[in-house]
C-alpha positions as CSV (number, residue, x, y, z in Angstrom):
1,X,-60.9,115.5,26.3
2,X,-63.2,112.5,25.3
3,X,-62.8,111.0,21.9
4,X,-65.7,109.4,20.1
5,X,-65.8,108.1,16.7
6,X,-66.2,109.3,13.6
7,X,-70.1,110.1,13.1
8,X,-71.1,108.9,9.6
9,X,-69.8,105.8,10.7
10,X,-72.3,105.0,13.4
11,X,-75.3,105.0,10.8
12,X,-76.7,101.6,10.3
13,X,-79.4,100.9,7.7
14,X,-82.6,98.9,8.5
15,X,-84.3,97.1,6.8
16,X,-87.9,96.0,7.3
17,X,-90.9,94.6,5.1
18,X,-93.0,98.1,6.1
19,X,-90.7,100.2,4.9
20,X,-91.1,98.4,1.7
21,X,-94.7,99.2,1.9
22,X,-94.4,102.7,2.8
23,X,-91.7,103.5,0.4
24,X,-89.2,104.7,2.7
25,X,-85.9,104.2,3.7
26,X,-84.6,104.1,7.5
27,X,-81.2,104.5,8.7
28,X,-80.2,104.8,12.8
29,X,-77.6,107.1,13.8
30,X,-76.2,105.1,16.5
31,X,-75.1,107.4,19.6
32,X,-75.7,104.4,22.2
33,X,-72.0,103.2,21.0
34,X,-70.5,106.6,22.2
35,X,-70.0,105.0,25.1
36,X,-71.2,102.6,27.8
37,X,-72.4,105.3,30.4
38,X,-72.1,108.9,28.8
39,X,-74.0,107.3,25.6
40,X,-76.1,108.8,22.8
41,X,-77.0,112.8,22.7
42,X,-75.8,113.0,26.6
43,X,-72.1,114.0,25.8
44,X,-72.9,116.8,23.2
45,X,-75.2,118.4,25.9
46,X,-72.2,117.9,28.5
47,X,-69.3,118.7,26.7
48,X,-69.5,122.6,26.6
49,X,-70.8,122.6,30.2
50,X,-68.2,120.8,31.4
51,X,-65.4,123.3,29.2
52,X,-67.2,125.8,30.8
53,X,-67.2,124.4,34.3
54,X,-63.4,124.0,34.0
55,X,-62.2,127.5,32.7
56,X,-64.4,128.8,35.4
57,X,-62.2,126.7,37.8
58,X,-65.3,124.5,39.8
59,X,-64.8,121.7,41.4
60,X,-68.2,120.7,42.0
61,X,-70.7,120.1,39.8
62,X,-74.8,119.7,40.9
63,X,-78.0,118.9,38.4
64,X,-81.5,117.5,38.7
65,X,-82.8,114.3,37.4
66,X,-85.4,111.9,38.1
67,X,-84.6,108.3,39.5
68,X,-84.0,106.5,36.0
69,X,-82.5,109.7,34.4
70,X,-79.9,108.7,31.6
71,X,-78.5,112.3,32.7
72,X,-77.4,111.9,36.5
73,X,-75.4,108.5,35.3
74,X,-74.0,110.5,32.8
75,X,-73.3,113.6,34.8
76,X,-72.0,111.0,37.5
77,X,-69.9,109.2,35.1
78,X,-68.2,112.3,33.2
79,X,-67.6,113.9,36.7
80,X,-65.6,110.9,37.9
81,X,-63.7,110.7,34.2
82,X,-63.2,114.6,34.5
83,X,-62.1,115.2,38.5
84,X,-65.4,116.9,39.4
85,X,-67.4,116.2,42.5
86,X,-70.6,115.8,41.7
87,X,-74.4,115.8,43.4
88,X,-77.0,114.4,42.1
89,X,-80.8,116.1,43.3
90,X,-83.0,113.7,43.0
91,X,-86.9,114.2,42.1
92,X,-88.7,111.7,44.7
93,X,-88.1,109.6,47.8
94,X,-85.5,107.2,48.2
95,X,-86.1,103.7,47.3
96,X,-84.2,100.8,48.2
97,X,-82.4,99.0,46.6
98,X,-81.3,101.7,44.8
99,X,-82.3,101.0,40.6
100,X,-79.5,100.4,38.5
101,X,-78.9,104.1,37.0
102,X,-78.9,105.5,40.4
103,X,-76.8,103.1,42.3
104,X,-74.1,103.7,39.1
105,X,-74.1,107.1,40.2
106,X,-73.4,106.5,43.5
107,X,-70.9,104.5,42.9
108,X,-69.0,106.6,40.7
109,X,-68.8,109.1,43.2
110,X,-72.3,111.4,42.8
111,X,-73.8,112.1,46.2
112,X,-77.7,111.7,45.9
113,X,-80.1,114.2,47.7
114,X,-83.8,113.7,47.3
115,X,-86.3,116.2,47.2
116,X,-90.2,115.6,47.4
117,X,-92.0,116.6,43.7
118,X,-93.5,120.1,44.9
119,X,-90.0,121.2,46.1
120,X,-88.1,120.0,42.5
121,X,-90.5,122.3,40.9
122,X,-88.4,125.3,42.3
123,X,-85.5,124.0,40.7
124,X,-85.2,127.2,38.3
125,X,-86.0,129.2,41.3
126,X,-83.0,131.1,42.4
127,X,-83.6,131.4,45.9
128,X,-83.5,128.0,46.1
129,X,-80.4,127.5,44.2
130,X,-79.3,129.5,46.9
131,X,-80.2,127.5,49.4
132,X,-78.7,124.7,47.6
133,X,-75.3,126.6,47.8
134,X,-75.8,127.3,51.4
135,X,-76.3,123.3,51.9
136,X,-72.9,121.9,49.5
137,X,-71.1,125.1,48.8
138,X,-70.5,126.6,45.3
139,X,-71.2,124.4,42.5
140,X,-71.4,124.6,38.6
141,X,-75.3,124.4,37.5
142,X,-76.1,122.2,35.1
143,X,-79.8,121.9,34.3
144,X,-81.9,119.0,34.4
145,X,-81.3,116.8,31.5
146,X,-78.7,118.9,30.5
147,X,-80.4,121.1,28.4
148,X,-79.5,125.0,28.2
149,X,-77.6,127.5,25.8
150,X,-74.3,125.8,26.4
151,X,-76.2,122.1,25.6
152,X,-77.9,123.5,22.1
153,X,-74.0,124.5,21.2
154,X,-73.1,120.8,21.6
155,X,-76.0,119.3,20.2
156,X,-75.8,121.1,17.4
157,X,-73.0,119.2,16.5
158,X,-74.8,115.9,16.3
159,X,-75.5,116.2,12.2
160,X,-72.3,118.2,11.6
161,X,-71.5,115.3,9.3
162,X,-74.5,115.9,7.2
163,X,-73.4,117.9,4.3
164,X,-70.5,115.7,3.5
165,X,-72.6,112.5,3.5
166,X,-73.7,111.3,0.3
167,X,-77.5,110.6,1.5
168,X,-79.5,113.4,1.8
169,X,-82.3,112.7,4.9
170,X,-85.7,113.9,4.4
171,X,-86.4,114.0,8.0
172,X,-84.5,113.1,11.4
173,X,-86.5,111.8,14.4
174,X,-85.2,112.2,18.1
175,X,-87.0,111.8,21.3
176,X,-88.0,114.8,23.6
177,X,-87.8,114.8,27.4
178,X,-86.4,118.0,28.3
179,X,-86.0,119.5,24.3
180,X,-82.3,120.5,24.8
181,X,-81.0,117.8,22.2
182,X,-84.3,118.7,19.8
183,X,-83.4,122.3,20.2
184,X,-79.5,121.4,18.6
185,X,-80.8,120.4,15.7
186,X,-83.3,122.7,15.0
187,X,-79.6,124.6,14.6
188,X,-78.4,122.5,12.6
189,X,-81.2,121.9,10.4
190,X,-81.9,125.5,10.1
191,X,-82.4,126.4,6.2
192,X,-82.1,122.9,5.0
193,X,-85.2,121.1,3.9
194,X,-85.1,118.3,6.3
195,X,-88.3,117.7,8.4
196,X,-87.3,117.5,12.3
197,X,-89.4,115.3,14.5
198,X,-89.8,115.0,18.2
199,X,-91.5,111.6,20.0
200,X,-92.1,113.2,23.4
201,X,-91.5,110.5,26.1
202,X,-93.6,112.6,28.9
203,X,-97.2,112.9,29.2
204,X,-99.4,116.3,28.3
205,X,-96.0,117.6,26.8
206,X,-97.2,120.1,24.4
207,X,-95.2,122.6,26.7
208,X,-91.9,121.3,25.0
209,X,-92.7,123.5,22.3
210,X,-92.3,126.6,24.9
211,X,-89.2,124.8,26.4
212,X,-87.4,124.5,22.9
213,X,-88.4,127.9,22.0
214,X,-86.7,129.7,25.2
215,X,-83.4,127.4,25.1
216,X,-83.2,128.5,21.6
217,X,-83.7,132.3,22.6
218,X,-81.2,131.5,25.3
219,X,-78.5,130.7,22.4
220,X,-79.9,133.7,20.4
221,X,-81.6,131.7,18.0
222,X,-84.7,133.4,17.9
223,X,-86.0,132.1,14.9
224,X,-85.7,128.7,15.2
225,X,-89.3,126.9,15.1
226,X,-88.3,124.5,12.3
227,X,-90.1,121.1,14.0
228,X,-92.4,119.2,15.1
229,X,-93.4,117.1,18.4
230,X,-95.3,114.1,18.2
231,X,-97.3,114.0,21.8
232,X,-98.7,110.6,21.7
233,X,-96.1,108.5,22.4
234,X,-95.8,108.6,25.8
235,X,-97.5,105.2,27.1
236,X,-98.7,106.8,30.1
237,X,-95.8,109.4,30.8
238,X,-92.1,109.4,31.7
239,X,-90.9,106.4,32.3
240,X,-94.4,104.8,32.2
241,X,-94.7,101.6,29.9
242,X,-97.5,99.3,28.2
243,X,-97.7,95.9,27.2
244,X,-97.8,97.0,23.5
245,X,-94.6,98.8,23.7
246,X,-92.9,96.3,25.4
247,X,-93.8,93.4,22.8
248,X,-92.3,96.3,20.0
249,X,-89.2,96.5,22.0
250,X,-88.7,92.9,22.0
251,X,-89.7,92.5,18.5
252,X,-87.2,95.4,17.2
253,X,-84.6,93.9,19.1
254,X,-84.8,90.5,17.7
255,X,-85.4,91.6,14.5
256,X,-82.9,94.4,14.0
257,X,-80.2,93.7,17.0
258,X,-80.4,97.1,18.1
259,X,-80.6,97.3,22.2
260,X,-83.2,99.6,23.0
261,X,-85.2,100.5,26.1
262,X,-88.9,102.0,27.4
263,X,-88.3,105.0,28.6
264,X,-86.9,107.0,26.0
265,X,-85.8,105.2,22.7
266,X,-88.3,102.3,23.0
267,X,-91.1,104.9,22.6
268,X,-88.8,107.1,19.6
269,X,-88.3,103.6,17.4
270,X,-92.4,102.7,18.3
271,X,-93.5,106.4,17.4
272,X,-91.6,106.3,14.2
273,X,-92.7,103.1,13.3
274,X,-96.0,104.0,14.0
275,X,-95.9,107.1,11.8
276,X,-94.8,105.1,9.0
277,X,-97.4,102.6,8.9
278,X,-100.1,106.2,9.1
279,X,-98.1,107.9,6.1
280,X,-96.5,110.6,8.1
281,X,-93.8,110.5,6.4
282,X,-94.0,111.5,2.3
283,X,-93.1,108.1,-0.2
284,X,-89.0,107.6,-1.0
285,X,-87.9,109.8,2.0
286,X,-85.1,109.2,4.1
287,X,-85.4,108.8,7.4
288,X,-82.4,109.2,10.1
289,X,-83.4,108.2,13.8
290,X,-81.2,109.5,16.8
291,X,-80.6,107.0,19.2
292,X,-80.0,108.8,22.1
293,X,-78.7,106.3,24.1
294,X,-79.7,105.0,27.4
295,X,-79.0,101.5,27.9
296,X,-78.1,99.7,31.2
């Protein structure tokens, strides 16, 4: 269907004179090399939608996402590799030129509609799902950022590799916008001793917590509240950015070659970071860091 590389091998080890100081050891799982535009944790949450999509016979697929959402140019890019029409509703007013993540869509075949911020708030409600249907036809739902029961199942997946590898990690670090990917591997870390941390990349997002909680219930994990979300992180809210974060960006890049970006894994690598140099994380662990992609 898609092939991706083996896992284990994407792990890079960095090295840096604070993690010298801390005692720890820091090691990237590198998911941006997946693939160019269905990159880092944004297949695993697709794959078993799209599976789904296809034994169900649809031809059309519609999600939500906002106007620099790594999940419409994925769900764009995966439609047009996978023969699926695809829509694209779009939280906001159009602005032209379109940014680069939204004219990608377009261009690979995802018809934009845009919505104003009080209506994309119904987009759980069912009635206006409906009215969505009664506006393109029938369509495959696939939530925003691609996070339901069906994502957890593929996300899951992420640290299959993890008993066979010869390093055990003493915690794994991803960041949280819409807690599907976090919510996979609380499954897979389930009765292990690792420590599993979110950097939340939205402002007042302590209701992540809740959302994590009912996508597991949705998968029948019930049980599931093995992690942690680190709310302060957000520089201002989604996609919001400060002069502090961008000088770390440019800093991390230079210093460890590793592209990545402000509105999600800028603000992971900073948070991290930031929680080694307060102690966060206990002497002589291992740390492995999800890049979740999102570079274009």
């Amino acid at each position: 269907m898609f092939s991706i590389p083996s896992l284990e091998t994407l792990i890079e080890k960095l090295e840096n004179p604070l993690f010298v100081e801390k005692g720890v050891s820091l090691y990237v799982l590198r998911l941006d090399r997946i693939d160019t535009h269905i990159s880092g944790n944004k297949w695993f949450k697709l794959k078993y939608n799209l599976l789904d999509a296809k034994e169900k016979g649809f031809q059309k697929i519609l999600t939500f996402g906002g106007a620099f959402s790594n999940h419409i140019v994925a769900t764009a890019s995966a439609g047009k590799l996978f023969g699926f029409e695809t829509i694209g509703i779009i939280r906001g007013e159009e602005i032209l030129p379109l940014n680069p993540r939204l004219q990608f869509a377009q261009d690979s075949g995802m018809a934009l509609h845009y919505i104003d911020r009080e209506q994309y708030r119904d987009k759980e409600n069912p009635l206006f799902i409906e009215s969505l249907k009664e506006k393109f036809g029938d369509f495959y739902l696939i939530p925003e950022g691609g996070s339901n029961a069906l994502s957890i199942r593929g996300t899951a997946e992420i640290l299959s590799f993890l008993p066979q590898y010869p390093i055990h990690f003493d915690a794994v670090c991803t960041c949280v916008g819409t807690a599907g990917t976090l919510s996979g591997l609380a499954v897979s870390l389930f009765n292990t001793q690792t420590q599993l941390v979110g950097i939340a990349t939205l402002k007042n997002a302590s209701f992540l917590y809740d959302d994590a909680y009912k996508l597991l219930e949705s998968g029948q994990y019930i049980q599931y509240q093995n992690f942690e979300v680190l709310l302060d992180y957000h520089f201002g809210g989604y996609a919001k950015s400060k002069p502090e974060l961008l000088q770390f960006i440019e800093k991390f890049q230079e210093q460890h070659n590793i592209p990545i970006e402000p509105v999600y894994t800028g603000k992971l690598f900073y948070g991290v970071f930031d929680s080694i140099k307060k102690g966060f994380f206990k002497p002589s662990s291992n740390i492995l860091v999800i890049h979740c992609g999102g570079i274009f």
